[in-house]
Structure formats: structure tokens, C-alpha cells
PLY file of the C-alpha trace (Angstrom):
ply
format ascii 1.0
element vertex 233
property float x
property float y
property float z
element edge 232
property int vertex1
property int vertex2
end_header
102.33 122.32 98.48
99.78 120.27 100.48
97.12 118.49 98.81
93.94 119.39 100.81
91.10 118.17 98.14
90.18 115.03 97.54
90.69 113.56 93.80
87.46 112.06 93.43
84.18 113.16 94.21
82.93 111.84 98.09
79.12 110.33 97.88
78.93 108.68 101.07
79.93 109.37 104.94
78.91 108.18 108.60
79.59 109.52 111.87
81.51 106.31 112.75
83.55 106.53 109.80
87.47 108.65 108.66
86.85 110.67 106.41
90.00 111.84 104.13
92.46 113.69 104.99
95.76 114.29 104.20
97.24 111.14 105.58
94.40 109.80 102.88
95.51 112.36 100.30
99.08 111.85 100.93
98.71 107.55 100.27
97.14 108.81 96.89
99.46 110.99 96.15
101.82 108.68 96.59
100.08 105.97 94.47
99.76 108.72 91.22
103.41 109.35 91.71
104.15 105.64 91.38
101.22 105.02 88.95
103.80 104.31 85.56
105.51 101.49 87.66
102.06 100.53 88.65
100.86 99.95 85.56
104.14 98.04 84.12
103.52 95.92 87.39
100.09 94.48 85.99
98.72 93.52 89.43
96.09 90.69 89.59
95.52 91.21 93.34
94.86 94.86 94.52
94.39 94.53 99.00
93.48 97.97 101.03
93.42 97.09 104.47
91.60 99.61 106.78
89.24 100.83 103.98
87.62 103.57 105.74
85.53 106.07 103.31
87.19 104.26 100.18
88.87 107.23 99.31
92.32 105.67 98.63
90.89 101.81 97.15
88.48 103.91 94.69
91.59 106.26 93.49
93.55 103.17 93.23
90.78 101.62 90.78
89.96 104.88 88.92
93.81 105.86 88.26
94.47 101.69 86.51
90.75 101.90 84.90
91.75 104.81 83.04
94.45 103.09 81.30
91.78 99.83 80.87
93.78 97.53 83.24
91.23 96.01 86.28
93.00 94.19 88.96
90.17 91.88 91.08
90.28 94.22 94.69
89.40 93.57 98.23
89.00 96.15 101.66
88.95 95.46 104.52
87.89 97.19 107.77
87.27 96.56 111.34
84.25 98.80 110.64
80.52 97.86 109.23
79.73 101.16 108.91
83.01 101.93 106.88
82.11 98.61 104.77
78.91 100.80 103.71
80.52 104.04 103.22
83.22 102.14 100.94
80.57 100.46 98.58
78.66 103.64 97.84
81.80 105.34 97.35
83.09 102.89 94.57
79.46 102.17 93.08
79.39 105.91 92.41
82.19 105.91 90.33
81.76 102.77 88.60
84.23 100.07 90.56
83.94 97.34 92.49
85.90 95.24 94.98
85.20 92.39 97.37
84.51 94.22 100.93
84.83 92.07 103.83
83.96 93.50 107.38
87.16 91.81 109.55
90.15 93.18 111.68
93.01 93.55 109.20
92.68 90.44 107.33
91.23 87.82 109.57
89.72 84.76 108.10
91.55 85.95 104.52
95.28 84.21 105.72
94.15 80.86 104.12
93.01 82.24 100.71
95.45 85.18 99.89
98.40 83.66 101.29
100.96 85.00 98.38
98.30 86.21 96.27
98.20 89.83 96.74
100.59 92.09 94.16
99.08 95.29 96.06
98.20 96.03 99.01
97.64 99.69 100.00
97.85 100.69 104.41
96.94 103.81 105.76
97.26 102.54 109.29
95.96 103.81 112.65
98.93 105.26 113.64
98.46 108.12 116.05
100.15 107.31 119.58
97.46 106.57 122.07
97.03 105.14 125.69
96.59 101.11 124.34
93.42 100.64 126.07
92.10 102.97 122.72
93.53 100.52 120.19
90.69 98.28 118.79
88.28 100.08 119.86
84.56 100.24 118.38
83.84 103.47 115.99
86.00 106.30 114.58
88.62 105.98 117.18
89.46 102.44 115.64
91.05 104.71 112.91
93.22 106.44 114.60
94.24 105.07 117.75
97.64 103.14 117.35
98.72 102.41 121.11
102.02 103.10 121.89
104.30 105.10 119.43
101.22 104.22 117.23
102.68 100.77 116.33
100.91 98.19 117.74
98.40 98.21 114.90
101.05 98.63 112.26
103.19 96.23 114.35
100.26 93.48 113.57
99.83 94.11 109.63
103.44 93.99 108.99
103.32 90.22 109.39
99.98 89.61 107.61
101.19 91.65 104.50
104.40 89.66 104.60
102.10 86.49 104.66
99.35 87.58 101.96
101.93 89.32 99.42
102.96 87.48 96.23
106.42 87.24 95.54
106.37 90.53 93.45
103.96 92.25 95.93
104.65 96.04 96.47
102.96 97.42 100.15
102.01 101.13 100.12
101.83 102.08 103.97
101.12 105.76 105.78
103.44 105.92 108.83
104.21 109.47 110.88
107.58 110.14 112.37
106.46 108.93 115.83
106.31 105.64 114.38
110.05 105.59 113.86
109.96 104.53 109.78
113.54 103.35 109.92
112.91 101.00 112.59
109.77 99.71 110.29
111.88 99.43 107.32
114.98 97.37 109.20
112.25 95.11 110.61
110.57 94.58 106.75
114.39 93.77 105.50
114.63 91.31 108.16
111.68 89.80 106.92
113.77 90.03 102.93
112.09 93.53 101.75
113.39 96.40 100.28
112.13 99.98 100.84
111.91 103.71 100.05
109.97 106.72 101.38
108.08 107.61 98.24
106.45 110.94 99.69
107.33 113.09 102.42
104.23 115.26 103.53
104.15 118.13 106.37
101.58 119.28 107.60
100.41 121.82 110.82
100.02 118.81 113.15
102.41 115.58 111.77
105.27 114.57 109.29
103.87 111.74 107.02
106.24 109.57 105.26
104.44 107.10 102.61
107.20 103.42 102.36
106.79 101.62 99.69
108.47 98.09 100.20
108.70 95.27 98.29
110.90 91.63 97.75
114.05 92.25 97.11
116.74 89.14 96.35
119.80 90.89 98.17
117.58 91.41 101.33
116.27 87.92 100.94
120.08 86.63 100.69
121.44 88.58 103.59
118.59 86.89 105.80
119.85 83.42 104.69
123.34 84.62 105.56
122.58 85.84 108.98
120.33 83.05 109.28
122.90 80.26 108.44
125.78 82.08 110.65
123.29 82.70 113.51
122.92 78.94 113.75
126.45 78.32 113.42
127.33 80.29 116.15
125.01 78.58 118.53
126.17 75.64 117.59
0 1
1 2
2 3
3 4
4 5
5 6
6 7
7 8
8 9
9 10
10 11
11 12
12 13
13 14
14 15
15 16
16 17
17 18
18 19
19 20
20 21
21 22
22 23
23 24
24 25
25 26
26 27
27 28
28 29
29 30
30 31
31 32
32 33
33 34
34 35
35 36
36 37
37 38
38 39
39 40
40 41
41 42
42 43
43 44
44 45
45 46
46 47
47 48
48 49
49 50
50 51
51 52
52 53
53 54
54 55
55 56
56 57
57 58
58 59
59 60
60 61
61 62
62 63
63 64
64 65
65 66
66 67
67 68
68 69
69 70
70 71
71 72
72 73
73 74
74 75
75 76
76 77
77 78
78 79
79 80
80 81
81 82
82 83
83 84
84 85
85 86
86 87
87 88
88 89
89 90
90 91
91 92
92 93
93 94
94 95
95 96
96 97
97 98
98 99
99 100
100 101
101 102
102 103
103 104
104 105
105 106
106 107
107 108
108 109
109 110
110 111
111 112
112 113
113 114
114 115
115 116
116 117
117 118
118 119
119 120
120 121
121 122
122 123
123 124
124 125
125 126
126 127
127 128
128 129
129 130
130 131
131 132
132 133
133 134
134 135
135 136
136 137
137 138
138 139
139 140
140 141
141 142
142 143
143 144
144 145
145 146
146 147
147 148
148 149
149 150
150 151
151 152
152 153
153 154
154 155
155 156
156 157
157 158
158 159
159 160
160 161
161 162
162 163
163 164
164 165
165 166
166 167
167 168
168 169
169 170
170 171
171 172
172 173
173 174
174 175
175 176
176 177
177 178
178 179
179 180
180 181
181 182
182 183
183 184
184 185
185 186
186 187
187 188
188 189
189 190
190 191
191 192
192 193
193 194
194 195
195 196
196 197
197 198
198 199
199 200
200 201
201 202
202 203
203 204
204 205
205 206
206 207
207 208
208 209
209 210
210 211
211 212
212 213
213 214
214 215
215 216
216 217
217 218
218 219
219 220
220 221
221 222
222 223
223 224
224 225
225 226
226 227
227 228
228 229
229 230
230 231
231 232
């Protein structure tokens, strides 16, 4: 059964600005499907990049404030006006997190480098000519070049980079975006994975990956690593 109504009550909007749907409903589906293991995993760090409405950041800090636990959070967004839209959203319902108006996480490498034990993506991933990716307004939330990875093809790195060594990454992809392919390029990079929801709708198949470290992945790379060098040698 698709969930079609938002969780938590929307103050705040803009023109410019996403507002949820179920890609957004899906992520927080997701998150209150994974919320037990959330909570054992005591995150200090909670990351949403592309914030958008705050839809899916708020959730995340309503569903752990229930249960008394607050992580210190951050959005970003390429965005001002979704920067705006974000900080009503959370002030209505009573939680705060750093909001910093930047393209994925630029100028943030430095400080969160293996900090973050969260981090929550609900990517622009609709395939679109690439001369749309980037650009300024609403389309910025969509448009994700060709096979809609070249903005997912960009975070990928930076959440490998900001993640702590027990960070979990919560990302919206669509079949278009070929998940399997996303996930073999994550375990190349030492990171486990699993398609925690699976969501059709009338216009796209949504698949929510969760992925995190994993030690096997980690010593495979070293392997191929260490016999890749061989060989060239």
C-alpha cells in the first residue's frame, strides 16, 4: 500500500522548493522500518544532504526524540529558499539542526571527515538532458543528468569521506539509476548494502539502500588491492 500522507504536519513551502512526495515518504518509511536498529546505533552525527522541505531530517529527529535520544543534525541544500522552508519546518515541531546553504557538502569535507553516523539522501535522481543538473530552483531537485547519476555519482564519494567508521547512508535511488551498479561501486569503496524498501508507484520503482562498513568488504578491497599490484608488477 503506498504511503501518500506525510507523517508530520507541513508548516512551511516555496515555489522554489520539493515538496514531499513519495520518494520523500518512501526515505521515511524506510527510516521507521529501521528505527529499532537506529536507536541501538546511538548516532552522535545525524547528515541529510539535499534537505528540501525538511520533511525527511524533521521525521528523522521526531521518530529518536520520542524515545529521548538527540543526535546534533545538519542539512544541507543547494537551495536558500529550501534552507528557509527546512527551519520553519523543524522549529514547528520543536527540533533543530545546523542548516548550511552549500552544494552537497562543500566547505563541510574538513570538519565532518569521519564524523557522521547518519546521513540520510534523497537524491536528484530523475534522468535529464545534463545541461538541467545544477541548475538554480526546483529543478535542482530533480534533475540528475544522465541515468540520473551524476548527482548521486558525486555524493557517493563525499558520504564515503564524511561517514564514521560505523556510519549507515540511507539513499532514494529509482531503477533507472541501476542500484546494483551503485551498490558494487559502494563495496568497492568496503560497504555493505541492502534494499530496505521497495516502493511502486504510477510513474517510478523506488528502491531505498541502506549501506554501511562492512569488514569482509573492506578485506576483499585489500585483497584485490594487493593482487592488482602484484600483477602489474
Amino acid at each position: 500500500m503506498l504511503s501518500r500522507i506525510a507523517k508530520i504536519q507541513l508548516v512551511s513551502s516555496h515555489p522554489e522548493v520539493y515538496e514531499p512526495c513519495d520518494d520523500s515518504f518512501a526515505l521515511v518509511d524506510a527510516l521507521l522500518a529501521d528505527r529499532t536498529n537506529l536507536l541501538q546505533h546511538c548516532p552522535s552525527i545525524c547528515m541529510e544532504i539535499g534537505c528540501g522541505s525538511g520533511y525527511v531530517i524533521t521525521s528523522l529527529a521526531v521518530m529518536l526524540g520520542l524515545e529521548g535520544f538527540v543526535p546534533y543534525y545538519l542539512a544541507t541544500d543547494i537551495n536558500p529558499h529550501a534552507i528557509r522552508v527546512t527551519r520553519e519546518t523543524m522549529d514547528a515541531h520543536g527540533v533543530y539542526a545546523e542548516l548550511v546553504n552549500t552544494d552537497i557538502a562543500s566547505g563541510l569535507e574538513k570538519r565532518l571527515a569521519g564524523s557522521v553516523d547518519v546521513m540520510v539522501v534523497n537524491p536528484p535522481y530523475v534522468p535529464t538532458p545534463e545541461d538541467e543538473v545544477g541548475c538554480e530552483g526546483i529543478a535542482s531537485a530533480w534533475a540528475g543528468g544522465e541515468n540520473g547519476r551524476s548527482v548521486i555519482d558525486k555524493i557517493l564519494p563525499v558520504a564515503d569521506n564524511l561517514l564514521s567508521e560505523r556510519g549507515w547512508l540511507y539513499m532514494v535511488t529509482l531503477t533507472a539509476n541501476n542500484p546494483s551498479q551503485i551498490c558494487l561501486e559502494m563495496r568497492k569503496k568496503g560497504y555493505a548494502s541492502r534494499i530496505i524498501l521497495q516502493r511502486s508507484t504510477e510513474e517510478e520503482s523506488l528502491h531505498i539502500i541502506k549501506f554501511w562498513r562492512d569488514s569482509d568488504s573492506q578485506l576483499e578491497l585489500k585483497n584485490l588491492s594487493y593482487w592488482t599490484k602484484l600483477v602489474r608488477n
